[in-house]
MARBA-3410 file (N, C-alpha, C, O; in Angstrom, 1 decimal):
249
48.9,106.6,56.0,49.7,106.2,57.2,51.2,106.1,56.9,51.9,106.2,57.9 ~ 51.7,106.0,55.5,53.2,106.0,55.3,53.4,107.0,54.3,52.6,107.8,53.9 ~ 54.7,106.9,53.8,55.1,107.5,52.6,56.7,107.1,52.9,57.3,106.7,53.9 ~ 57.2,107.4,51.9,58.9,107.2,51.2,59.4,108.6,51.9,58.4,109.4,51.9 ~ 60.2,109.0,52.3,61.1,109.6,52.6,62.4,109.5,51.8,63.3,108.7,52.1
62.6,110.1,51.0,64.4,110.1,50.7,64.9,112.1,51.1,64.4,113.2,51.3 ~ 66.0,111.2,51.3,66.8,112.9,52.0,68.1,112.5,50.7,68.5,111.4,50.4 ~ 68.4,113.4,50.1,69.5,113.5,49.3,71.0,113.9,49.9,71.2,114.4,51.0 ~ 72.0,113.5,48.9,73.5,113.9,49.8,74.3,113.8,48.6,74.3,112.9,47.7 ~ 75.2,115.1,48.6,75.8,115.0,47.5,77.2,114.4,47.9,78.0,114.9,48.7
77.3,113.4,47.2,78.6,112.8,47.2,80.0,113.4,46.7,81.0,113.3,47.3 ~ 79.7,113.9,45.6,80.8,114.3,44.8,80.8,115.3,43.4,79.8,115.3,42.7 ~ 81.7,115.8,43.1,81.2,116.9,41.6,83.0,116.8,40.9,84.1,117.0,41.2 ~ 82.1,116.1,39.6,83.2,115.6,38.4,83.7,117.3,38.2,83.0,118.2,38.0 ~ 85.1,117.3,38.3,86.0,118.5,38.4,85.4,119.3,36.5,85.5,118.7,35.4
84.8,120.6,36.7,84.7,121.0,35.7,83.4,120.8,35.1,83.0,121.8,34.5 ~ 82.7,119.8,35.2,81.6,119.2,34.5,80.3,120.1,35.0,79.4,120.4,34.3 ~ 80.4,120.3,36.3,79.3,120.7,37.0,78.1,120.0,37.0,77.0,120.4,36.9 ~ 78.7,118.1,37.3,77.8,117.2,37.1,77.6,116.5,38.5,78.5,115.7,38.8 ~ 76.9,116.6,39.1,76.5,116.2,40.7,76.2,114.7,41.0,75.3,114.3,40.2
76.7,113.8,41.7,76.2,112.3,41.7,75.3,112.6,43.2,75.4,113.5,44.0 ~ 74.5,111.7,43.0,73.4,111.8,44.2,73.1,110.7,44.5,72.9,109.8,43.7 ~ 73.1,110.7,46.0,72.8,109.1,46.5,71.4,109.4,47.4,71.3,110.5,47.9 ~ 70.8,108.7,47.5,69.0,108.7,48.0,69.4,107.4,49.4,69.6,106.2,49.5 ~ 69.2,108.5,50.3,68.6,107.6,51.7,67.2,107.7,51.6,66.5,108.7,51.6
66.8,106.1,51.5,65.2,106.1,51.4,64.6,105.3,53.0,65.2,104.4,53.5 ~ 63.8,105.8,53.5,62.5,105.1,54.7,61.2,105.2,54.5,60.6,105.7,53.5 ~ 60.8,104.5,55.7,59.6,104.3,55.2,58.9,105.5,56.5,59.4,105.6,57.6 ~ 57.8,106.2,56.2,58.1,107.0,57.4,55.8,106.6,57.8,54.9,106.7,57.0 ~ 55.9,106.1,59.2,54.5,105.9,59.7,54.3,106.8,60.4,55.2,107.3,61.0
52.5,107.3,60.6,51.8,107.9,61.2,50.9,107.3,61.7,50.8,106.1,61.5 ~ 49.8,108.0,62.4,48.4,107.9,62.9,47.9,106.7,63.6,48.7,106.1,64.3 ~ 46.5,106.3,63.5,46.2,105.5,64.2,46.7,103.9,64.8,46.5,103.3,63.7 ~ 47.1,103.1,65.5,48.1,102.1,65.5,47.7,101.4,67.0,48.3,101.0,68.0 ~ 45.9,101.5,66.7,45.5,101.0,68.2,45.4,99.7,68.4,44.9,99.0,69.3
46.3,99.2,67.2,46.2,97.3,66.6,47.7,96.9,66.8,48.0,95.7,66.7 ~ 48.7,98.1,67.1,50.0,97.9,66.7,50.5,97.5,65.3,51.5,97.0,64.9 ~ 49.1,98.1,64.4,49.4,97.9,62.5,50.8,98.4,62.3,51.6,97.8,61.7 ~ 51.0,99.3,62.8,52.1,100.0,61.8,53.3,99.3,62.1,54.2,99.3,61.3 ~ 53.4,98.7,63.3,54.8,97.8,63.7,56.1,99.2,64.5,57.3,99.3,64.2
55.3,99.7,65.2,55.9,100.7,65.6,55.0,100.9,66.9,53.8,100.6,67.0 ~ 55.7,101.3,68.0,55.3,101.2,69.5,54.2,103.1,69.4,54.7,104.2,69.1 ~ 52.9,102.9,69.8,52.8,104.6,69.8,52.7,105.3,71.4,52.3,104.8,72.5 ~ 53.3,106.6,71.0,53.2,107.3,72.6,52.5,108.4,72.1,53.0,109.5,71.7 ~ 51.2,108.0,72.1,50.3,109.3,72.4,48.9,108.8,72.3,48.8,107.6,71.9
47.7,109.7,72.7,46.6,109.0,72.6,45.9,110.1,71.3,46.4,111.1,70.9 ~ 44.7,109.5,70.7,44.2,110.5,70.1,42.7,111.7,70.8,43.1,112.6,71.5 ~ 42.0,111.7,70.6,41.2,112.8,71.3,39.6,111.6,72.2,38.7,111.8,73.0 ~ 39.9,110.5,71.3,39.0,109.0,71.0,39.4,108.3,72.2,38.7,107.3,72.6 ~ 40.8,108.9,72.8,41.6,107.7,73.5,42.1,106.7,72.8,42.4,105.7,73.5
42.4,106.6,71.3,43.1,105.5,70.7,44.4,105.6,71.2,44.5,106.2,72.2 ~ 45.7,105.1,70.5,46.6,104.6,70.6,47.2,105.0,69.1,46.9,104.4,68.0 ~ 47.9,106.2,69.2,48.2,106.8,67.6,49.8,106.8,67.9,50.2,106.8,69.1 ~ 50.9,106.9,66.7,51.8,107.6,66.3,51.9,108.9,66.4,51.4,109.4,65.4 ~ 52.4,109.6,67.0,52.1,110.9,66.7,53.2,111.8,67.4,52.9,112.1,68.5
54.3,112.4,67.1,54.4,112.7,65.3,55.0,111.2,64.6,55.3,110.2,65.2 ~ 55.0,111.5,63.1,55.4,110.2,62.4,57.2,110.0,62.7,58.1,110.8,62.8 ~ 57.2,108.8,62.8,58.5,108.3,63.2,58.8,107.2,61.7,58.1,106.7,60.9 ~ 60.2,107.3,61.9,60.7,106.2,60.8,60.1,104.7,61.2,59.6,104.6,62.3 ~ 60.2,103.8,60.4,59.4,102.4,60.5,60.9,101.7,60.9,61.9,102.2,60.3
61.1,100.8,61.5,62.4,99.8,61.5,62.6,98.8,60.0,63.5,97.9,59.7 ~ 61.6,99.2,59.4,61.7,97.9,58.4,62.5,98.8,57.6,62.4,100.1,57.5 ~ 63.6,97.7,57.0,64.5,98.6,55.8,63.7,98.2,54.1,63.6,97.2,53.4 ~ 63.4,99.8,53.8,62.8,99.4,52.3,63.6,98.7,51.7,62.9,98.0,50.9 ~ 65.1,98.2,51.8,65.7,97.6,50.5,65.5,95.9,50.9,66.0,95.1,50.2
64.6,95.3,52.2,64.2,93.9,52.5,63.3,93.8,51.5,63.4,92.9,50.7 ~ 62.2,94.8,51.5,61.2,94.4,50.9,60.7,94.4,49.8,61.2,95.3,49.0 ~ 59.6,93.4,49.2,59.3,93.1,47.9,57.9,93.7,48.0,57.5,94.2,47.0 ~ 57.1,93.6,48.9,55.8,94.5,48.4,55.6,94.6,50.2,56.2,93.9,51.0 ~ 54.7,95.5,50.4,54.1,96.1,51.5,52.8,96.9,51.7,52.5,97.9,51.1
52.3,96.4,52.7,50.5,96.9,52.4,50.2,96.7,53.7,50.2,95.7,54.4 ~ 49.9,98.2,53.9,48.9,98.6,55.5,47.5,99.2,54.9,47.2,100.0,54.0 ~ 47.0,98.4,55.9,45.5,98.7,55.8,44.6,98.7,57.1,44.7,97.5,57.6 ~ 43.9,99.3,57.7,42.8,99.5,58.5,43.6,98.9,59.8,44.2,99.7,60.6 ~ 43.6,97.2,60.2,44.3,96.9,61.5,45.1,96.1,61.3,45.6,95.7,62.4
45.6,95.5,60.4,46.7,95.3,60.5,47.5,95.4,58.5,47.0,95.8,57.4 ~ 49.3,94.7,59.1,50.0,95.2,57.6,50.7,94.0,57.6,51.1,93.4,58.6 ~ 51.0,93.5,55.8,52.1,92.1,56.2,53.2,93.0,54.7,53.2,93.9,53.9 ~ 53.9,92.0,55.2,54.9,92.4,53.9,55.9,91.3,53.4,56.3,90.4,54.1 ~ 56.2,91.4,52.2,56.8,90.1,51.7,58.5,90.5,51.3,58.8,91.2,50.3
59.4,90.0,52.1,60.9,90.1,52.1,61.2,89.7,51.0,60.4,89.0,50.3 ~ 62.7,90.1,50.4,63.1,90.2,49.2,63.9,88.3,49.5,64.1,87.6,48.6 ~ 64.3,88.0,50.9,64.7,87.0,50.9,63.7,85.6,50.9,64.1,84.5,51.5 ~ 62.2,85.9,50.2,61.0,85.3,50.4,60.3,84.9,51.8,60.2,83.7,52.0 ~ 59.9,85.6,52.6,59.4,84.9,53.7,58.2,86.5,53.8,58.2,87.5,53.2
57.3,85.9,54.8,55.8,86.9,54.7,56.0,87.2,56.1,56.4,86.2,56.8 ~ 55.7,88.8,57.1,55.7,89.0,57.9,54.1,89.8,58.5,53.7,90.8,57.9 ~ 53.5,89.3,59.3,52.7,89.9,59.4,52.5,90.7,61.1,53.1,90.3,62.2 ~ 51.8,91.7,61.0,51.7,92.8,62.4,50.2,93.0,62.3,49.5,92.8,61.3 ~ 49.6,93.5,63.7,48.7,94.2,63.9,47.7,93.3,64.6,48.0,92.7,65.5
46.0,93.3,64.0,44.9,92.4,64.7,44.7,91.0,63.8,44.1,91.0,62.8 ~ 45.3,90.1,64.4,44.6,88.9,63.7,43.8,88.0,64.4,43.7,86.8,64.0 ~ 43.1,88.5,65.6,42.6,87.9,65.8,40.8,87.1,65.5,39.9,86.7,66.3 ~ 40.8,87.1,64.6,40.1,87.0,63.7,40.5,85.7,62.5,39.8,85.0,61.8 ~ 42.2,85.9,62.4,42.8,85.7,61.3,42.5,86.4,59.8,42.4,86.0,58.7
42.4,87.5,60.3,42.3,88.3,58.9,43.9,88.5,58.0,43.9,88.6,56.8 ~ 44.7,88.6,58.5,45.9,88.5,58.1,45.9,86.7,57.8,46.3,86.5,56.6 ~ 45.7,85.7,58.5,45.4,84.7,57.8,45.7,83.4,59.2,46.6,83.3,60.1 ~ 44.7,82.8,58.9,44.8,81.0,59.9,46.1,80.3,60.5,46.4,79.7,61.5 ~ 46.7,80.8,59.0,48.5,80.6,59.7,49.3,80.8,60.5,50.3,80.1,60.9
48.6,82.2,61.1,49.6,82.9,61.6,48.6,83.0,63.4,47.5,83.3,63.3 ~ 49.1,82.7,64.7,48.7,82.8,65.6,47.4,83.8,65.9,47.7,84.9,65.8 ~ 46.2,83.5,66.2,45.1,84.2,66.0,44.8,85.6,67.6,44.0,85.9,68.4 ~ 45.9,85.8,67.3,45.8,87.1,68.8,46.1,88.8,68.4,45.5,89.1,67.4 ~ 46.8,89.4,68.8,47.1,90.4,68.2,48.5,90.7,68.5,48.9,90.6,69.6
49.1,91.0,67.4,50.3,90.4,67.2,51.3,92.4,66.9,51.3,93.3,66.0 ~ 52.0,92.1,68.0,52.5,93.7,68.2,54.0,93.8,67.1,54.3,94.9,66.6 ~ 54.6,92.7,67.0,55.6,93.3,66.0,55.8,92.3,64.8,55.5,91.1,64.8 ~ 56.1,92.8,64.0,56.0,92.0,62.3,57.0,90.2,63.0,58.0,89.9,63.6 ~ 55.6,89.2,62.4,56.4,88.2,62.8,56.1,87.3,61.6,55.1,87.7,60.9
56.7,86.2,61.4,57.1,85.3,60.1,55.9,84.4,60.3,55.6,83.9,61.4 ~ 55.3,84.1,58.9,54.8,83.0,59.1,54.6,82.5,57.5,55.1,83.2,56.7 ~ 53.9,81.4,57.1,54.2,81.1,56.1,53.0,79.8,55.1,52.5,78.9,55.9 ~ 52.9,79.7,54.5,51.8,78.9,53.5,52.2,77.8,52.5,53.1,77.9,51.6 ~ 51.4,77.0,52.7,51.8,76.0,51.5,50.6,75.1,51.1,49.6,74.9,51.8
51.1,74.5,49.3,50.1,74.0,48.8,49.5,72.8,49.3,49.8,72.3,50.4 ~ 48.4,72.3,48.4,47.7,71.1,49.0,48.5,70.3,49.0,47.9,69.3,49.6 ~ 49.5,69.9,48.8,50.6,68.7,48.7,51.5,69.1,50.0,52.3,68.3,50.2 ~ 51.5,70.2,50.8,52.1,70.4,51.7,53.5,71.0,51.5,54.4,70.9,52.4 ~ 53.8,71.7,50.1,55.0,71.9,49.4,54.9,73.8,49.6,53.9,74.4,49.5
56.3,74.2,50.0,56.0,75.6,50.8,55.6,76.6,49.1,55.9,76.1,48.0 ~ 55.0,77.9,49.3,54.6,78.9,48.3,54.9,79.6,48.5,54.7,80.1,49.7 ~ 56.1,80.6,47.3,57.1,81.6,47.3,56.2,83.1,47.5,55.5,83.2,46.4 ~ 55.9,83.9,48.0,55.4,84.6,48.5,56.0,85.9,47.7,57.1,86.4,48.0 ~ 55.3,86.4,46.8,55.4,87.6,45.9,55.0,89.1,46.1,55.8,90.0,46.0
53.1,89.0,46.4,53.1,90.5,46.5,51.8,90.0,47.3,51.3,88.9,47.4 ~ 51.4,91.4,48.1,50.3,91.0,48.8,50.0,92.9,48.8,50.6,94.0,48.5 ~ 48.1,92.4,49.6,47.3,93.6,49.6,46.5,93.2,50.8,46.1,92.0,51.0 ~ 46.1,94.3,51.7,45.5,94.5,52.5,44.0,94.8,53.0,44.0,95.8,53.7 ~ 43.0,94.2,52.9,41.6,94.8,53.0,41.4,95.1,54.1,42.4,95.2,55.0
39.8,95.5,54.5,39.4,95.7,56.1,39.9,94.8,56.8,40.7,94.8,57.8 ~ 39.1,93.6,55.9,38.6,92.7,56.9,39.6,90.8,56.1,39.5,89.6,56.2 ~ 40.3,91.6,55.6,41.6,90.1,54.7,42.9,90.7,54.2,43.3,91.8,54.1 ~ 43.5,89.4,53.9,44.2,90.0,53.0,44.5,89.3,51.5,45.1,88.3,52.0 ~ 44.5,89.1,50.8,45.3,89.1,49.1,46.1,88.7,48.9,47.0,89.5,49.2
46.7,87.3,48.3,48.2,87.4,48.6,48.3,86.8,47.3,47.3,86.1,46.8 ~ 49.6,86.9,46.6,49.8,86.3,45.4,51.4,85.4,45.6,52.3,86.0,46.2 ~ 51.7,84.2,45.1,52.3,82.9,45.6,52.9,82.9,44.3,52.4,83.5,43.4 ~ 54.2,82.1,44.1,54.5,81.4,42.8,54.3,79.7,43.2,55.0,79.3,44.1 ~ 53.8,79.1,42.7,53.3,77.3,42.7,54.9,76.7,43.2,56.0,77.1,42.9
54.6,75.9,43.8,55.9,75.3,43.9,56.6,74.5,42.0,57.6,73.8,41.7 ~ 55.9,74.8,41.6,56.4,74.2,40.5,57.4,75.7,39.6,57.7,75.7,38.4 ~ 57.4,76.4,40.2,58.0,77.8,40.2,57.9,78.6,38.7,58.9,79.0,38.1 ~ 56.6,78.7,38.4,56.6,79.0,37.1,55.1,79.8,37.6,55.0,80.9,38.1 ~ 53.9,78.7,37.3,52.6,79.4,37.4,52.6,80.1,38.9,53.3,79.9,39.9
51.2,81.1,38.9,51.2,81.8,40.3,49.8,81.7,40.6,48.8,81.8,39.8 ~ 49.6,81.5,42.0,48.2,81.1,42.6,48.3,82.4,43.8,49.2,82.9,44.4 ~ 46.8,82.8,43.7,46.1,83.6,44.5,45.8,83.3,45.4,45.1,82.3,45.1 ~ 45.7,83.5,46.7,45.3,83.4,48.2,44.7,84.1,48.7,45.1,85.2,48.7 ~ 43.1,83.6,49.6,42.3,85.1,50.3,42.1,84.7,51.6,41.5,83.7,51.8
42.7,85.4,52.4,42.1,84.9,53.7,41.8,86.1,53.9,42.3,87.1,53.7 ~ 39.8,85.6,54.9,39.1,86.9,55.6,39.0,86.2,57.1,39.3,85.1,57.4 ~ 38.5,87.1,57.9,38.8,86.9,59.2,36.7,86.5,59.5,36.1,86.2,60.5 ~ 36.2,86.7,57.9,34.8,85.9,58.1,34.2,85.2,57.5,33.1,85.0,57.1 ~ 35.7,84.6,57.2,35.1,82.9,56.2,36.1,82.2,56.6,37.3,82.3,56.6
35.5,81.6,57.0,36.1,80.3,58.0,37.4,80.5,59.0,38.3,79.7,59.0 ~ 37.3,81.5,59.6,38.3,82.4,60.5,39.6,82.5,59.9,40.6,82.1,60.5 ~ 39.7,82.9,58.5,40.8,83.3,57.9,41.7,82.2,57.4,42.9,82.3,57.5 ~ 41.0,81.1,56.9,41.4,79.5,56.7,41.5,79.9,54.7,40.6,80.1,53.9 ~ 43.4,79.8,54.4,43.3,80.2,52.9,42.7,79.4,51.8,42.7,78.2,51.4
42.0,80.7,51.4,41.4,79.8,50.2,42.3,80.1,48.8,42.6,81.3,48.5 ~ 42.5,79.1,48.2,43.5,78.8,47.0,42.0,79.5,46.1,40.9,79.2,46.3 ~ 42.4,80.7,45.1,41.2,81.3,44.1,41.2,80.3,43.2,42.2,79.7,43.4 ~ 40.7,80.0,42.3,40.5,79.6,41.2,40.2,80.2,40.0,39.1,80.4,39.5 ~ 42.0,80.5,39.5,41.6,81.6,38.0,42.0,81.0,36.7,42.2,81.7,35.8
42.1,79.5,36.4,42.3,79.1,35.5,43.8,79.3,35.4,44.8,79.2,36.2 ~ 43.8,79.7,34.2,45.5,79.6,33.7,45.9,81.1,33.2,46.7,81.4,32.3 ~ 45.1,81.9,34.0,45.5,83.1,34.2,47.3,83.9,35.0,47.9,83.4,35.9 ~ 47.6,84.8,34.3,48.9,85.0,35.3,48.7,86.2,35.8,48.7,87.2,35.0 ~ 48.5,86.3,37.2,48.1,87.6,38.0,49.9,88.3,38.0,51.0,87.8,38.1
49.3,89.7,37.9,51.2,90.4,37.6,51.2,91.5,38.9,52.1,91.9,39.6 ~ 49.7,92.0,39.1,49.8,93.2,40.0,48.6,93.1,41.1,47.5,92.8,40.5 ~ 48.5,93.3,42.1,47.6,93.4,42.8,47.1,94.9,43.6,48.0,95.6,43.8 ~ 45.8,95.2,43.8,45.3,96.3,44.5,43.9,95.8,45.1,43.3,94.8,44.8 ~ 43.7,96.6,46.2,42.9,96.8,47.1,41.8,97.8,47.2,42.0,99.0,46.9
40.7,97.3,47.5,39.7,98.5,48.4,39.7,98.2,49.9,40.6,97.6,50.6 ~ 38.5,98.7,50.3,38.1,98.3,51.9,37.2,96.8,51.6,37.6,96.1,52.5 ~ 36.6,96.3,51.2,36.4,95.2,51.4,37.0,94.0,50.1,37.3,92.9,50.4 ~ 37.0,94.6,48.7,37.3,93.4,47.6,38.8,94.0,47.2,39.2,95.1,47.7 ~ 39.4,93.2,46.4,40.4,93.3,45.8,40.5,92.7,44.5,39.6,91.9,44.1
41.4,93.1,43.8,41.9,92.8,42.5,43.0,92.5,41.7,43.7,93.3,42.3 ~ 43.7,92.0,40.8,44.6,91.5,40.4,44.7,92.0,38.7,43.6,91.9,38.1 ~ 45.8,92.5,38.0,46.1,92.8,36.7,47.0,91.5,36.1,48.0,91.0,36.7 ~ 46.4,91.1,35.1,47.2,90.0,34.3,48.2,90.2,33.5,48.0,91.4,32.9 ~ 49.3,89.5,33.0,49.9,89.8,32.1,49.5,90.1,30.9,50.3,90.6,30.2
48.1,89.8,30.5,47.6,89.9,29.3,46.5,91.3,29.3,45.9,91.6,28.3 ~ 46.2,92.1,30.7,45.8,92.9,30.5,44.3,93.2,31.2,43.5,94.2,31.3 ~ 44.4,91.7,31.6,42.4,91.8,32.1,42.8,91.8,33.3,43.9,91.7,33.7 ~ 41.4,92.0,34.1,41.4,92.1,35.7,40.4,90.9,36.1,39.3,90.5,35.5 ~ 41.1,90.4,37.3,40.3,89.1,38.1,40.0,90.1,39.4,40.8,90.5,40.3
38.9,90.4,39.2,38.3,90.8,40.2,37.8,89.8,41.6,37.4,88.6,41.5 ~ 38.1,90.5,43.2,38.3,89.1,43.6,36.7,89.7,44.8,37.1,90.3,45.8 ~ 35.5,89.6,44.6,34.3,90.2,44.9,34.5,89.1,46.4,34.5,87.9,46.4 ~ 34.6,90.2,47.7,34.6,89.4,49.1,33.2,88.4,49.0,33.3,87.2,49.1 ~ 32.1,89.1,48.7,30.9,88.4,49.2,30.5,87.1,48.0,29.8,86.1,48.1
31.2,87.7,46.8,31.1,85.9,46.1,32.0,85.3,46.6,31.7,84.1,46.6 ~ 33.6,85.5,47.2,34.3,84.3,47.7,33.2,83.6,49.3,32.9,82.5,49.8 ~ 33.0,84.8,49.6,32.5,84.0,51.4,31.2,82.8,51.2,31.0,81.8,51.8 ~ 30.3,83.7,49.6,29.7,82.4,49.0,29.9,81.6,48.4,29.0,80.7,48.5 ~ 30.9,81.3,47.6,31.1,80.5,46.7,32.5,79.5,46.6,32.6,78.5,45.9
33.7,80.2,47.6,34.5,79.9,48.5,35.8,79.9,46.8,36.4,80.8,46.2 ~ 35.8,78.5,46.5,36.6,78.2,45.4,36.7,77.8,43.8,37.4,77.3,43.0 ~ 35.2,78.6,44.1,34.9,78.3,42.5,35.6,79.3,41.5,36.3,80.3,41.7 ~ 35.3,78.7,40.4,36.0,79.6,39.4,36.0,81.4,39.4,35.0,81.9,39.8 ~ 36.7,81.9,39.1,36.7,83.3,39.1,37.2,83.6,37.5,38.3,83.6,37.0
35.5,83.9,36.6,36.2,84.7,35.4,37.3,86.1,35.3,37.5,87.0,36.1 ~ 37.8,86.0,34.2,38.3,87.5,34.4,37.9,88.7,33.3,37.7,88.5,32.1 ~ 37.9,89.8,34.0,37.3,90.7,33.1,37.6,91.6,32.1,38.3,92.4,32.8 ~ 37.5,92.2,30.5,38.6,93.3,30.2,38.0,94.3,30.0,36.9,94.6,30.5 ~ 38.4,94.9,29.5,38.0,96.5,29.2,38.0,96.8,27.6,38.9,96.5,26.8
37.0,97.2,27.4,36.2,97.3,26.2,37.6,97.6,24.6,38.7,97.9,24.8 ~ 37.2,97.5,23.3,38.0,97.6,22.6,39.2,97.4,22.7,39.9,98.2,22.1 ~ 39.8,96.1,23.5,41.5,95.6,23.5,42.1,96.2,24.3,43.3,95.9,24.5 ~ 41.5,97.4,25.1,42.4,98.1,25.8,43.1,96.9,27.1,42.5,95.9,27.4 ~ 44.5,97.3,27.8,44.8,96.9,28.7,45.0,97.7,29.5,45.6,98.8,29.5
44.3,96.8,30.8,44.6,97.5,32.4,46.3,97.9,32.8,47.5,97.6,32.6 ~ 45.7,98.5,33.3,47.3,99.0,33.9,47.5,99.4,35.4,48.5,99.4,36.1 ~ 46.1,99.6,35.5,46.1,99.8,37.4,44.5,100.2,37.6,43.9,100.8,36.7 ~ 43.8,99.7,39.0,42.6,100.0,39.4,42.4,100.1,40.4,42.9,99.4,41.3 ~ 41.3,101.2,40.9,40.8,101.5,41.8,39.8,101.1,42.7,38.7,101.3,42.0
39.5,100.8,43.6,38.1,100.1,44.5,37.6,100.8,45.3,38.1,101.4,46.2 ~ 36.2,100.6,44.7,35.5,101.8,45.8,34.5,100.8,46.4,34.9,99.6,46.4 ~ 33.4,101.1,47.0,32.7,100.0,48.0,31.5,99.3,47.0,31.1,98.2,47.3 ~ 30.9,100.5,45.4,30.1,99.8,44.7,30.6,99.7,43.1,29.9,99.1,42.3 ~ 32.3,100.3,42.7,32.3,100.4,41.8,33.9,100.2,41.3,34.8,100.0,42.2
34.3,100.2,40.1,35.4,100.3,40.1,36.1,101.2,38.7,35.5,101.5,37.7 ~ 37.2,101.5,39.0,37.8,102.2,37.9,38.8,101.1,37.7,39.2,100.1,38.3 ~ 39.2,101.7,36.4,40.6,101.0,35.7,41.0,102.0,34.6,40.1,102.6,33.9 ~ 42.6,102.3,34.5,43.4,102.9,33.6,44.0,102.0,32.8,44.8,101.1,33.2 ~ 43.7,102.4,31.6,44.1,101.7,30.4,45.4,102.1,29.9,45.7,103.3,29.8
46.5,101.2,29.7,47.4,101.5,28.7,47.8,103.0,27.6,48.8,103.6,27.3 ~ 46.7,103.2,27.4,46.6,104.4,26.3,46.3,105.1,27.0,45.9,106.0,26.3 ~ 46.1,105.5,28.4,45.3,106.7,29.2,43.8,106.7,29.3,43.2,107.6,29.7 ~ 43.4,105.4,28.7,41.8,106.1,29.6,41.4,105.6,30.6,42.1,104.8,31.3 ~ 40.5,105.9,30.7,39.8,105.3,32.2,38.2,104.6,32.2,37.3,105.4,32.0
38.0,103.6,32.3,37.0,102.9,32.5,35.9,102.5,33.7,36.5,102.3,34.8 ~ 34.3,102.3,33.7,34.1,102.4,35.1,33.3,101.3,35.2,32.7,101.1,34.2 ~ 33.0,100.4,36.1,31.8,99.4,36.1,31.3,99.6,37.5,31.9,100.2,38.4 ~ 30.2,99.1,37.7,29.6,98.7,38.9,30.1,97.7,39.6,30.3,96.7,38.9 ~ 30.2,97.6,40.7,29.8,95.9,41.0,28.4,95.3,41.5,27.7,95.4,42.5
28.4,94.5,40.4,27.5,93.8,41.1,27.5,93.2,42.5,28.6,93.0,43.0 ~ 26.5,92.9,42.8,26.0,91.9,43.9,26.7,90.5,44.0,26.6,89.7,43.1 ~ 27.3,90.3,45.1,27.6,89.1,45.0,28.5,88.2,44.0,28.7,87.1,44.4 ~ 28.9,88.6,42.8,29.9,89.0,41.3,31.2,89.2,41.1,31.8,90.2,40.9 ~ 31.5,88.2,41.1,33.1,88.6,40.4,33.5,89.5,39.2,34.5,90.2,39.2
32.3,89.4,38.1,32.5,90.1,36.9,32.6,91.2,37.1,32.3,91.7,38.2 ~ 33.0,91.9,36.1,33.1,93.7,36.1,32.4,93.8,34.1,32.5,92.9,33.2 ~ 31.8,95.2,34.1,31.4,95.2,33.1,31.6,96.8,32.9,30.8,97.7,33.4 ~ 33.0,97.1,31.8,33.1,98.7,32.2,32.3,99.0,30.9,32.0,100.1,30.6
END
């Protein structure tokens, strides 16, 4: 549904050198389905379904240099400003984007915001998108450690649940269509399995590594399984279990 756009422009050429400076206009550029108003962009066209599509792709209003992370997925997209605040677009009515945020469907990126059990606000870092939630990663008000956030739109209508990873430091986050995941500074993955949080809500969540010391470096989510790329280039695969947080590549 997006991609980066840069158009290049040459500025100037050092006399003699035949050395070119280049300056990068970057956008964000959306397409396709947008029968949720996900993309944060008005569409004028229908598709063959009678949805409600972009079509052709138009530039997005949001300026890449606001943003600190950004994630569209299925019906709706939130994104986290470089000036800390979280904006979210699309279907929440459900609260799949999260309890916080007005439970209707929500046509253009609007602000809303989270805080801990002490009622103290949480600096809003990176976030990820599922079907049916979203992912979000916080720095503690004590501004050092970082806590994980899941709200689904079918556990307790999108009411956040604080994860419980111990004294883990989550550094990267990624997505499938239903679970997501988190890379640590140390290299393991906290797998965040939708159907053990909807069971088990805030219990602990082990974390998992990858065989012989290797460290994660980024992973993949499929609906039964998962990959991960190791530091050294390989690649690892596990199942998921049932109901399981663990991964076992």
């Amino acid at each position: 549904n997006m991609k980066t756009q840069q158009k290049s422009t040459e500025l100037s050429k050092r006399e003699g050198s035949g050395f070119y400076q280049i300056q990068y206009s970057k956008s964000i550029v959306v397409g396709g389905n947008d029968e949720h108003n996900q993309l944060g962009e008005k569409p004028k066209s229908k598709n063959k379904d009678g949805q409600s599509i972009i079509h052709p792709p138009v530039n997005s209003s949001l300026d890449p240099s606001s943003l600190l992370s950004y994630s569209a997925y299925y019906q709706h997209s939130v994104v986290v400003t470089r000036s800390g605040s979280l904006k979210g677009v699309g279907d929440n009515s459900n609260g799949r984007i999260s309890s916080s945020l007005t439970k209707t469907r929500i046509n253009q990126f609007t602000e809303f915001s989270m805080n801990d059990s002490n009622g103290h606000p949480l600096t809003p870092i990176s976030v990820v998108c599922t079907a049916c939630g979203t992912l979000y990663m916080f720095t503690k008000s004590c501004g050092i450690e970082r806590q994980l956030i899941f709200c689904d739109g079918d556990i307790n209508g999108g009411t956040p649940i604080f994860l419980d990873i111990g004294s883990h430091k989550p550094m990267t986050l990624f997505n499938g269509y239903y679970h997501a995941a988190a890379i640590c500074t140390d290299g393991e993955i906290i797998f965040i399995n939708r159907d053990s949080v909807k069971k088990l809500r805030s219990s602990p969540i082990e974390s998992s590594h990858l065989p012989g010391g290797e460290k994660a470096t980024m992973v993949a989510i499929c609906d039964k399984s998962v990959f991960a790329l190791s530091s050294s280039g390989r690649v690892f695969a596990s199942l998921i279990e049932s109901g399981s947080c663990i991964l076992k590549f």
